[in-house]
Each structure stands twice: as structure tokens, then as C-alpha cells.
C-alpha positions in Angstrom: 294.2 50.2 -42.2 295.7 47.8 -39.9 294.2 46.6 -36.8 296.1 48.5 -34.5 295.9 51.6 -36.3 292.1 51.1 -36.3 292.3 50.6 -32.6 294.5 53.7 -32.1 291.8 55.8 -34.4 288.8 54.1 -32.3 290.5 55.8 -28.9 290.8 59.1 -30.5 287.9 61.6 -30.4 288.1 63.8 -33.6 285.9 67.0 -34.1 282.6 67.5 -36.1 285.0 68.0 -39.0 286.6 64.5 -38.3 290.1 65.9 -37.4 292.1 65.9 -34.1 294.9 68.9 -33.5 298.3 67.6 -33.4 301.1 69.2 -31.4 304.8 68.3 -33.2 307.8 68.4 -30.7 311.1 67.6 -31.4 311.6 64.6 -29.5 315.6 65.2 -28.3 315.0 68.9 -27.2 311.5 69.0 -26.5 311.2 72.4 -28.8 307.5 72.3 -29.8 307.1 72.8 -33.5 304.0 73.4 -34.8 300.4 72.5 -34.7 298.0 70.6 -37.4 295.2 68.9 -37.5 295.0 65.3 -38.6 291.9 63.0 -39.7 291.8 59.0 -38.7 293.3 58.5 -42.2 296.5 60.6 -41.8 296.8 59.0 -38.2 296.4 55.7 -39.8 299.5 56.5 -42.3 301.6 58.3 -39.9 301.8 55.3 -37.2 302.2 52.8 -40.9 304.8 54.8 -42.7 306.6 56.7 -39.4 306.1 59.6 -41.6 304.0 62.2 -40.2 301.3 63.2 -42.4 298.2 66.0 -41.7 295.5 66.4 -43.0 295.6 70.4 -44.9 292.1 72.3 -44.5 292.9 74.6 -46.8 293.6 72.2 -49.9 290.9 69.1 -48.3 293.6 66.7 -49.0 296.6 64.9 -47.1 300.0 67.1 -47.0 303.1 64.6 -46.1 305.2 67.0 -43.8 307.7 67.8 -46.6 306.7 66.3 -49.7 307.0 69.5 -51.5 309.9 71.5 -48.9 312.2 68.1 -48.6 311.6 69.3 -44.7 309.9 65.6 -43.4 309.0 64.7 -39.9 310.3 61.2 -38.9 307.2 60.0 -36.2 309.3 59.0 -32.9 306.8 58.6 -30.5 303.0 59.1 -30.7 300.7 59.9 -27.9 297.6 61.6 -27.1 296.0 63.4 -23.8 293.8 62.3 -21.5 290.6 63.6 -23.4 291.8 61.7 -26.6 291.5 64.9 -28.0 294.9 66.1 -28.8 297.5 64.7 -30.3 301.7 65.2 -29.0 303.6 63.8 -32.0 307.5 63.5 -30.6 309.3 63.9 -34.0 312.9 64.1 -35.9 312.6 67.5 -37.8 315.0 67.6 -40.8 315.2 71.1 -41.1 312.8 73.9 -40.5 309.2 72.7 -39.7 307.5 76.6 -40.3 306.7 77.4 -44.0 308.3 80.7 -43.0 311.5 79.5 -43.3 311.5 78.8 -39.3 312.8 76.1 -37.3 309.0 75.8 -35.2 306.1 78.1 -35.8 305.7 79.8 -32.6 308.6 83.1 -33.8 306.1 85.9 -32.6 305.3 86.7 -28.9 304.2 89.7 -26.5 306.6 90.6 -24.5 307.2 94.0 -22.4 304.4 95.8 -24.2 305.4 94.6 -27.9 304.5 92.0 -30.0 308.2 90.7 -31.5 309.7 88.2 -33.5 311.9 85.9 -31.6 313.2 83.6 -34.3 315.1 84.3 -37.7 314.4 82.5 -40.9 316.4 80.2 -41.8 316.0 79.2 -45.4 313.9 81.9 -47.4 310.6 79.9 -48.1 311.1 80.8 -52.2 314.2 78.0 -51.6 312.1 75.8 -49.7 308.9 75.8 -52.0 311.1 75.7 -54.9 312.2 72.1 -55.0 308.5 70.8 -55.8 309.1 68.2 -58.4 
């Protein structure tokens, strides 16, 4: 790690579990993405590579936004809140950022009574998930 991403890291507070949720919003339209959580070494290689990278609970390991969907996040802007607590990534989304096939993760909502889906898919996730090398 570099000094400055070690001085970004020592101003974040991450959980018992070491990780710190991250809010992705496109940074032209201000459509908010998605959420994940990331650990001091994915912060470290997101602000190094101006990839985003997360860290994935449920595989324990790093997950580069798109290295198996081809569906990256170019890191425009990072910032955090005034707790150091949470994370606002301000990215470029090439193509849907939802493994659903979505363009952002928030499709469901309640509204009059219902819960309903307020986005279409996109690309089927079969096509998406399919170009892993």
C-alpha cells in the first residue's frame, strides 16, 4: 500500500468484521447503484487501480466489479461520510451493475399497497455470467 492509501484506510472506521459499506452512484446521473462492503485492502486497490473492487462475504475473497460479467466500475470520485463509516463511490458503470441483469440494484419497491418491480433486466444474467474465462 501506498502512503496515501494507508492514510485514506487510517480515516476509515471499518466494522468488527474489518469492512466498511460502500454506496456505488453513477457519477453523471447520480442513479445510486448498489451497495457492498469493502475491507482496507480493496479500498487500498480501488483508489491504486481506479478500479473498484469489494470485498465478497460470501466467497471471503476480493471480487473486481466485473471480472467475471465484463460489467467494471471505473472509480471517479471517492468519499466517505462524516462518521468515516460509509463509503459513496461516484463511479462510470459499463453496463448493468445488478447481477440480475439490472442497471442498479434497487428494482423492487412498496408502493400503493404492493411490493413491485420497477426496473427490467437488461441482459439475462446466464449472458452475463457466461463470459467467465
Amino acid at each position: 500500500m501506498s502512503t496515501f492509501t494507508d492514510t485514506v484506510t487510517s480515516e476509515l472506521t471499518f466494522n468488527a468484521d474489518g469492512l466498511i459499506p460502500a454506496i456505488a452512484q453513477q457519477h453523471d446521473t447520480g442513479e445510486i447503484l448498489m451497495m457492498a462492503w469493502m475491507n482496507a485492502e480493496s479500498v487500498a486497490e480501488t483508489l491504486e487501480t481506479k478500479q473498484v473492487c469489494y470485498w465478497s462475504r460470501s466467497r471471503s475473497k476480493l471480487w473486481r466489479k466485473g471480472e467475471s460479467s465484463g460489467q467494471v466500475q471505473k472509480l471517479i470520485d471517492f468519499r466517505w461520510d462524516c462518521d468515516a463509516d460509509t463509503l459513496l463511490l461516484q463511479v462510470d458503470q459499463k453496463g448493468v451493475a445488478c447481477h440480475t441483469g439490472r442497471r442498479n440494484c434497487f428494482f423492487k419497491a412498496a408502493r400503493d399497497g404492493e411490493i413491485k418491480e420497477i426496473a427490467d433486466v437488461e441482459i439475462n444474467p446466464d449472458e452475463l455470467y457466461s463470459k467467465k474465462s
